[in-house]
C-alpha positions, 0 to 999 in steps of 0.5 A: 785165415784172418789177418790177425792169425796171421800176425802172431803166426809170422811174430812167433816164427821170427822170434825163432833165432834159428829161423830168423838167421836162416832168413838173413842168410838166404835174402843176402844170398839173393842180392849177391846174385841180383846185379843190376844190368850194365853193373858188371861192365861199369864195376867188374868184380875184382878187377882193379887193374881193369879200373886202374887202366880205364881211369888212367886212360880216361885222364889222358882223355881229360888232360887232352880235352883241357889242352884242346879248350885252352886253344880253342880259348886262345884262338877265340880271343884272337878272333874277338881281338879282330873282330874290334879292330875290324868294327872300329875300323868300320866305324871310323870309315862310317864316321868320315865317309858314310854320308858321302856314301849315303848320298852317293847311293842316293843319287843314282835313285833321282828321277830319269829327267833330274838325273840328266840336268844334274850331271852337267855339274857333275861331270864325275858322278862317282862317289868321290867325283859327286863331291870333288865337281860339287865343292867347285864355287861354279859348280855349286853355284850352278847346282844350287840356281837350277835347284831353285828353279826346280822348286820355284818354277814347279814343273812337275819334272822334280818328285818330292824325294828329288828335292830332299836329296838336291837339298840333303846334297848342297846342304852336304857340299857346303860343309865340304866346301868349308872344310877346305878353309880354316874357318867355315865360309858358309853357315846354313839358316837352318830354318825349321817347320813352324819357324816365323816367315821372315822376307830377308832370310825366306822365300815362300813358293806360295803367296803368303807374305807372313804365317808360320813355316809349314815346310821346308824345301831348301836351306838358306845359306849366309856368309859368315864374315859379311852376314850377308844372304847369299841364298834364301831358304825356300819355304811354304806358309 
């Protein structure tokens, strides 16, 4: 049968009242019975006390969830709250003590032979005894007359990190020296790489009497009421 038959066929059929009611009423009959899979436990038929329950119980669920996140909130704020005051108080022992602590550490890393010169001016290498021995004006002094002999003579007995730290050292020991007057004693040169060679403020280790400075071995250090050189900054040209 060709499709066209088939069109005027299935037209005259369903212009029959009789029939198209007939239709209707078997395809609703049909989706009455069709139920998806889980739709009856989801959307039990008739039974609303069923759903009433279920929804008051899943409310009391819900109000408890709410209760249990506003503690947990709660909780989460006091711990943010310590977790502040924890990193302020670690900054502030950072800020007043975090270089002490640097060169502390930094000290038990010196050669075996430095190590062992330095401790007859430290005779308390802990980390508070480094600086309490170092801030003694006799102490210092004889720190910073070995240090020098160390650069000037160059026995091979200093690595090049020992001298950083020698250097980082009394640079570190003069400020806490100044700190226990009301007005700084000492001021270093703070002379730096390419700074011009200058006699009076700068030994060089080399043999150059003038050029610029290629590097620095050590920092220099001035009295600050008389201006006068009390250490010469060591330095290559």
């Amino acid at each position: 049968m060709n499709p066209e038959r088939l069109y005027e066929i299935l037209t005259e059929t369903l212009a029959d009242e009789k029939i198209r009611a007939e239709i209707v009423d078997r395809i609703s009959a049909k989706a009455a019975q069709d139920v998806l899979p889980g739709q009856t436990e989801l959307f039990p038929g008739g039974d609303g006390l069923a759903l009433s329950a279920e929804n008051t119980e899943l409310s009391r669920r819900l109000a408890l969830c709410e209760l249990e996140n506003g503690r947990l909130q709660g909780e989460n704020s006091a711990l943010i709250g310590r977790i502040r005051g924890l990193q302020e108080a670690i900054n502030q022992y950072s800020s007043a003590y975090g270089m002490q602590i640097s060169l502390h550490t930094r000290f038990g890393s010196l050669s075996d032979p430095v190590r062992a010169d330095v401790k007859g001016f430290f005779k308390n290498t802990s980390a508070a005894g480094l600086f309490l021995c170092g801030v003694q004006p006799d102490n210092l002094k004889a720190f910073r007359d070995y240090t020098e002999r160390l650069v000037i003579e160059g026995d091979g007995a200093a690595t090049g990190s020992d001298i950083q730290l020698l250097d980082d050292l009394y640079v570190y020991l003069i400020s806490c020296y100044n700190s226990t007057f009301s007005s700084p004693v000492y001021v270093l040169t703070g002379v730096r790489a390419g700074d011009e060679f200058d006699g009076n403020l700068h030994h060089n280790i080399g043999v150059a009497k003038s050029g610029k400075i290629t590097e620095v071995k050590l920092q220099g250090c001035i009295a600050c009421a008389s201006k006068r050189i009390v250490r010469k900054a060591i330095v290559k040209i």
